[in-house]
C-alpha positions in Angstrom: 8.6 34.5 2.5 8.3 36.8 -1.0 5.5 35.3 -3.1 8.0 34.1 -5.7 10.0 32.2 -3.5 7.1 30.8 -2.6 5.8 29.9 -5.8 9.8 29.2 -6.9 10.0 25.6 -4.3 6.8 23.5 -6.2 8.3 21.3 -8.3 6.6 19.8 -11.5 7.4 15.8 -12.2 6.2 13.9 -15.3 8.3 11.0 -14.9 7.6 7.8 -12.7 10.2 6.8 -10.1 10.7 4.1 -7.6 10.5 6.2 -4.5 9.4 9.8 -4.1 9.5 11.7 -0.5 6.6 14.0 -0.5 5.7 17.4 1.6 2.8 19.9 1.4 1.6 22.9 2.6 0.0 26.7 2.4 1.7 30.1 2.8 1.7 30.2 6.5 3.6 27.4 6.8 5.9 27.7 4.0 8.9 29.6 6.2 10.2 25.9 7.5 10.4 24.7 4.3 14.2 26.1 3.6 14.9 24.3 6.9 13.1 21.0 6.0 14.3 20.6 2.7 18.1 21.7 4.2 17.7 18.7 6.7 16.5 16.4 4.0 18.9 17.5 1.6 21.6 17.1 3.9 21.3 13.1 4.7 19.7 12.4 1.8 21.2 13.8 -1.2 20.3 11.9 -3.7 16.8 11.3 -2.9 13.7 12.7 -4.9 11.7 14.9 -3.0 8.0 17.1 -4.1 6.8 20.2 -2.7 3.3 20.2 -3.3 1.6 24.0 -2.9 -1.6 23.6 -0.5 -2.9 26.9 -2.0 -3.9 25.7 -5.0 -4.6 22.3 -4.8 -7.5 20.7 -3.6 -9.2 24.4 -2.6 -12.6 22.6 -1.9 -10.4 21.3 1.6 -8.9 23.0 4.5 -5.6 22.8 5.9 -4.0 19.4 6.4 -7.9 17.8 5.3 -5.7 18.3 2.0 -3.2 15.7 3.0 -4.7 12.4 1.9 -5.8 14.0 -1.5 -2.5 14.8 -2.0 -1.0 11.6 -1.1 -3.4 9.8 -3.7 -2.3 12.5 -6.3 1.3 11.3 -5.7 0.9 7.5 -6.2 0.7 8.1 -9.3 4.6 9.9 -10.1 5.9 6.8 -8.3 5.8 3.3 -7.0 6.8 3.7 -3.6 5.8 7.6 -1.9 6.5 8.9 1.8 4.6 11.5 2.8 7.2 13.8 5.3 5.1 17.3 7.6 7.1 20.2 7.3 7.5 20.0 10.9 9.9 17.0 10.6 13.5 17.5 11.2 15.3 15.0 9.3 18.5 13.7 11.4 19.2 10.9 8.9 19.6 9.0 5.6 15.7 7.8 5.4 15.5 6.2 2.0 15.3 2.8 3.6 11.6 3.5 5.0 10.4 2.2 1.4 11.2 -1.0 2.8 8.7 -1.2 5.6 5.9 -0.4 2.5 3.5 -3.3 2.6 0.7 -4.2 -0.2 -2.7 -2.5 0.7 -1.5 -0.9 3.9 0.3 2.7 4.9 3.1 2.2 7.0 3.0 4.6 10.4 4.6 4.7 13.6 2.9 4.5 17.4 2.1 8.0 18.4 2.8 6.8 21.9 1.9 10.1 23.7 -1.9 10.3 22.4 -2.4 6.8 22.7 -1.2 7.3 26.3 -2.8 10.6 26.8 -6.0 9.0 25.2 -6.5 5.5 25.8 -9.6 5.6 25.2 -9.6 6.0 21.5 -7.3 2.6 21.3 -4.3 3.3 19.5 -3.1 6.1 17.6 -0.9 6.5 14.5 1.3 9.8 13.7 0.1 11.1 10.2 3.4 13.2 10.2 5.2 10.1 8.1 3.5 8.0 5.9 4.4 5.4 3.3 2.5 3.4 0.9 2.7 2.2 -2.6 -0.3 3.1 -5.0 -3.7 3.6 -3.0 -4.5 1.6 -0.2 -8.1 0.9 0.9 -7.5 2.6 4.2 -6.0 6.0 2.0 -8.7 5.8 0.0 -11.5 5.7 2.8 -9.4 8.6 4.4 -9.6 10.9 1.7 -13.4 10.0 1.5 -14.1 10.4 5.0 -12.9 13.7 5.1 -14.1 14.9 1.5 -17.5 14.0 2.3 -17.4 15.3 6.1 -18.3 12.0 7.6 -16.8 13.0 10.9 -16.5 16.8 12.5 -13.0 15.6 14.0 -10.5 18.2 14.1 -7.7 17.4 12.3 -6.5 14.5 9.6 -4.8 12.4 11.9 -7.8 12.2 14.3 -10.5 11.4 11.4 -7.7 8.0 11.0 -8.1 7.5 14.6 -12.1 7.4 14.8 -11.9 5.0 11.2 -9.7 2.8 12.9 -12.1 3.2 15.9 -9.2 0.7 18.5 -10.5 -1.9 16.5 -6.9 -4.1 16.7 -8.1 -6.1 13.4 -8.2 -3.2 11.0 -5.2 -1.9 12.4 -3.4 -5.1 11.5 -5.5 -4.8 8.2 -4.5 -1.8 7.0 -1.7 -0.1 9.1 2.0 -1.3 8.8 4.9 -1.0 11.3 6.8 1.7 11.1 9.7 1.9 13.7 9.2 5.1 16.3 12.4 6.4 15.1 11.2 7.6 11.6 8.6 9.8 13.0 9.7 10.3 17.2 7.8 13.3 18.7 8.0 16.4 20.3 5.9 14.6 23.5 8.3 12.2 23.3 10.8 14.1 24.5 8.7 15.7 27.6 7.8 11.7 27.9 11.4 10.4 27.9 10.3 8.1 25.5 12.5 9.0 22.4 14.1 5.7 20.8 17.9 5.4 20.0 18.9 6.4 17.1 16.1 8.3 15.9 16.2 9.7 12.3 13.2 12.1 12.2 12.3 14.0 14.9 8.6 15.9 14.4 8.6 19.2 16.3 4.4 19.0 16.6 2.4 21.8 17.5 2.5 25.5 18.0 5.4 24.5 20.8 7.0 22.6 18.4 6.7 25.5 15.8 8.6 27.5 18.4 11.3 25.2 18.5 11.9 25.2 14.9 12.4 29.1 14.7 14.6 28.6 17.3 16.7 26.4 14.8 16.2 28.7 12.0 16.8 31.9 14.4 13.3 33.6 13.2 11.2 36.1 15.1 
């Protein structure tokens, strides 16, 4: 993607709304976004949605480390934010996730195939879809966690993972339900374990990413 087009999808918003979807990312990822926002656009018409430019926000982070800073920044352009990867390929009208938002807790769904794949570790939560309404606790220690480099896990979604630490009473303290079929996964699919219905499906990893230029009939 030219530089301007690039520079052409981040959006600027002053005013305060009810509900706001949210995405991020950096250059090398910024090819799927005429395919996410298509999707979105698509089944959701007349929802809100922000781009937000990973190359010039928050350069003291790396990568997706930026995601929880950027979901704090966004609590304050509206009461009720989802955060949506770029990854996710919306199927459906979405705009009723805002109702599974909970006082001081993000809503996420079961990543079934890690917590299968790695029991160990308790359960895990997808950080592909997220929603919340100002700054939980738990957003708040995220962001801080991996700011101050508390924990040399790999990604944003695992540093979530060792906080929770299996411990089922902070999950019930600071994670909501989210139903499976706002954020089902590409695993899920190799698992047979996709729910009916599903309205987002997240096309993870480099496989996943493969899948997606399929769609979009890139090189």
């Amino acid at each position: 993607m030219r530089q301007g087009a690039w520079q052409s999808i981040i959006m600027d918003k002053t005013m305060k709304s009810s509900n706001l979807f949210i995405t991020g990312c950096n250059k090398s990822h910024a090819w799927m976004l005429p395919w996410f926002k298509e999707n979105f656009y698509k089944h959701n018409p007349d929802a809100e949605l922000m781009v937000f430019d990973f190359d010039t926000l928050f350069t003291d982070l790396q990568g997706w480390f930026k995601k929880p800073a950027v979901m704090i920044h966004a609590s304050t352009m509206a009461e009720k934010v989802c955060w949506i990867d770029t990854d996710c390929e919306v199927l459906g009208n979405i705009e009723d996730i805002f109702n599974y938002v909970k006082p001081n807790q993000i809503a996420m769904a079961l990543d079934q195939p890690w917590t299968t794949r790695r029991s160990n570790r308790g359960n895990w939560y997808n950080s592909g879809v997220v929603v919340y309404q100002g700054v939980p606790a738990v957003l708040s220690e995220w962001n801080r966690f991996i700011v101050q480099k508390l924990t040399t896990e790999v990604g944003d979604q695992e540093v979530l993972n060792w906080m929770l630490d299996g411990d089922t009473l902070r999950e019930l303290t600071h994670i909501a339900h989210l139903p499976r079929i706002y954020n089902t996964l590409r695993l899920d699919v190799i698992d047979n374990t996709v729910p009916p219905n599903h309205k987002i499906m997240h096309w993870t990893g480099k496989k996943g990413k493969d899948i997606i230029k399929e769609k979009m009939n890139v090189e």
